[in-house]
N, C-alpha and C positions, 0 to 999 in steps of 0.2 A: 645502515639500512633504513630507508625511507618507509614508515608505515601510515596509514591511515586506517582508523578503527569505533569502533561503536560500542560501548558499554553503557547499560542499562541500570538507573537509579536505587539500586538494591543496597540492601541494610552495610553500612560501613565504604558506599559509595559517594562523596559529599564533592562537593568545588577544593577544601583546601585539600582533603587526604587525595583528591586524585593527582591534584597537579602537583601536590609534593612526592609521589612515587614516580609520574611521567619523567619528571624533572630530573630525576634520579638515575635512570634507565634510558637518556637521551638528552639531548636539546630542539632547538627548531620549533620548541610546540605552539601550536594553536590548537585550543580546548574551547570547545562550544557547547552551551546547555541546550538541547530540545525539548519539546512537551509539544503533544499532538493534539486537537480538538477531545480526541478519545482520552486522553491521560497518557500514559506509557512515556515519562519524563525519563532522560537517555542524555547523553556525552557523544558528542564526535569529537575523534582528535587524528592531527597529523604528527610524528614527530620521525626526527632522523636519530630511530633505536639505535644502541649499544649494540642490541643481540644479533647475532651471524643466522640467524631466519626465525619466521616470524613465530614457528612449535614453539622456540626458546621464549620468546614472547609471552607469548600465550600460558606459560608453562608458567613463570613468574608471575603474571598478573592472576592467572587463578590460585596462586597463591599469598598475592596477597588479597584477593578480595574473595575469602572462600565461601561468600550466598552464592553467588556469581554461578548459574544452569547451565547448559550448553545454550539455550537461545537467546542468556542475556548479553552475549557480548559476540562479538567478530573482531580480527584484523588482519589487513590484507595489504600487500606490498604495494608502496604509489609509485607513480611512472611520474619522473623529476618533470618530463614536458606535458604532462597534465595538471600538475600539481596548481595552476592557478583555477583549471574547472572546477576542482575538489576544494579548494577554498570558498569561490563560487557558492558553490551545493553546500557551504558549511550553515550560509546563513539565508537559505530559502525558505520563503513563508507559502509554499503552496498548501491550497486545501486546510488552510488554517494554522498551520505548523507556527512554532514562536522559537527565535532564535535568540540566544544571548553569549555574548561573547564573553568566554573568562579571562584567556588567558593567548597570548597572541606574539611570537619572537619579530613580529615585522607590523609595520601599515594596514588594518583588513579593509580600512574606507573603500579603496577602490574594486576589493569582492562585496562587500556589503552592498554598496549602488549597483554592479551589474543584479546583484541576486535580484534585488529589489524592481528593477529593470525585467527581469526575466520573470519575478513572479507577477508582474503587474501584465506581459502579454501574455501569461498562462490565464489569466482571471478572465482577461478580453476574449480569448479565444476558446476559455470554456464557459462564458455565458452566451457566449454564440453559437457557439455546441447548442447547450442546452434550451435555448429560444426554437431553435431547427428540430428538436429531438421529439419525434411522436411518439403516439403509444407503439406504432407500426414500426419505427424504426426503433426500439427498446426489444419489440421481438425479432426484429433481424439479428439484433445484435445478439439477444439470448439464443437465436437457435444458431449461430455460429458457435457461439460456447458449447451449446449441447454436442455439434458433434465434435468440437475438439475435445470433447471429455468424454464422449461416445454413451452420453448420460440418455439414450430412449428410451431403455426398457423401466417399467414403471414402477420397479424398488429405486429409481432416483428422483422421482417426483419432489422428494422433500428438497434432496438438494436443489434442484431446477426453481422451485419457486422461492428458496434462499436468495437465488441466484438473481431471481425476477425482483425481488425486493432491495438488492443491493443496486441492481440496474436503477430502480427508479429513486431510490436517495442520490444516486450517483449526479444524478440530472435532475435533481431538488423537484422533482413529480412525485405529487400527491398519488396514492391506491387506496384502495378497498379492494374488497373480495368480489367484486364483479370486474373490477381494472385487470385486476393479477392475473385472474381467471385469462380475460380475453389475450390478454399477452402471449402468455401460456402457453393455450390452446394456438394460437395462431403462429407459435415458435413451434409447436410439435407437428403441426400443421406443415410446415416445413420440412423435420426432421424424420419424425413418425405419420406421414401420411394415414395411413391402413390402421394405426391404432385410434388415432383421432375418428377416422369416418365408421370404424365398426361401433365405437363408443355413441357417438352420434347419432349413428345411424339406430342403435340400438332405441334409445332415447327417445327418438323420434316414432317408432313404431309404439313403444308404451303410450306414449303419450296419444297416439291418434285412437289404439284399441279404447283406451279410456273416454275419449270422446264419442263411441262407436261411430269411428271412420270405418272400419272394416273389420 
């Protein structure tokens, strides 16, 4: 059974004890160390398991590695005619990712160089992105999100402006609380018409009684 899988750096998870159990429960493997910009250091592996589906799998490996959460590990059955994109994806450096190869039953140079290949026209094509990316187009795109999450009503607010601050890391643009603000406003502007302009609108009446406009 051909698997490909992801386990996460937890206590009694190392380079030798894993691919001495892989090894055990298969052949074929290719084991790769990850670690993200963020931390969260993890294993990709492929191997052609012993076990007759991947529960049995599963079942084994949480037993030998018992830190191991439900969301430190997955694996999931590989399709034989995909098996060189998943090699590929073993050693991609997008978004800062660090790939190290441990352990490999075949050649990875030639997944190595396309990955390398493919993260170098991701870099290309998202600093082009990000040179094109306004603050107007940071609220398009947030008020798209709003309504796929159907996030207007204003107990989401924290989430939305979560959401405004990962937009503009996303696209390495600097904010303050007057940038966020206008984003924001101009995504709900979008989404929430009628709450923006009563809010507004409100605002704008205080403000003129206070200067007696009327």
């Amino acid at each position: 059974m051909l698997v490909r899988g992801r386990i996460d750096e937890v206590k009694g998870v190392t380079d030798a004890v894993l691919e001495e159990w892989l090894t055990t429960v298969g052949t074929d493997l290719v084991l790769v160390h990850h670690i993200l910009p963020t931390g969260n250091p993890h294993y990709h592996f492929y191997l052609d398991a012993v076990f007759k589906s991947v529960q049995s799998m599963a079942y084994q490996m949480k037993k030998k590695f018992p830190n191991l959460t439900k969301s430190d590990w997955t694996i999931k059955p590989c399709d034989l005619e995909r098996r060189g994109e998943y090699f590929s994806y073993l050693f991609n450096n997008k978004r800062g990712n660090v790939s190290r190869l441990v352990k490999a039953f075949t050649d990875m140079e030639p997944f190595i160089t396309k990955a390398a290949e493919i993260t170098a026209d991701f870099d290309a094509r998202r600093k082009e992105k990000q040179k094109k990316h306004t603050g107007y187009d940071i609220s398009m795109e947030l008020a798209e999100w709003i309504r796929t999450m159907a996030y207007t009503d204003s107990k989401n607010y924290h989430q939305v402006v979560l959401q405004a601050i990962k937009l503009h890391s996303l696209y390495k643009k600097s904010f303050c609380l007057f940038s966020l603000e206008r984003v924001v406003i101009t995504a709900m502007g979008e989404t929430a018409p009628d709450i923006i302009a009563m809010n507004v609108a409100g605002k704008i009446a205080k403000r003129l009684a206070e200067n007696n406009f009327f």
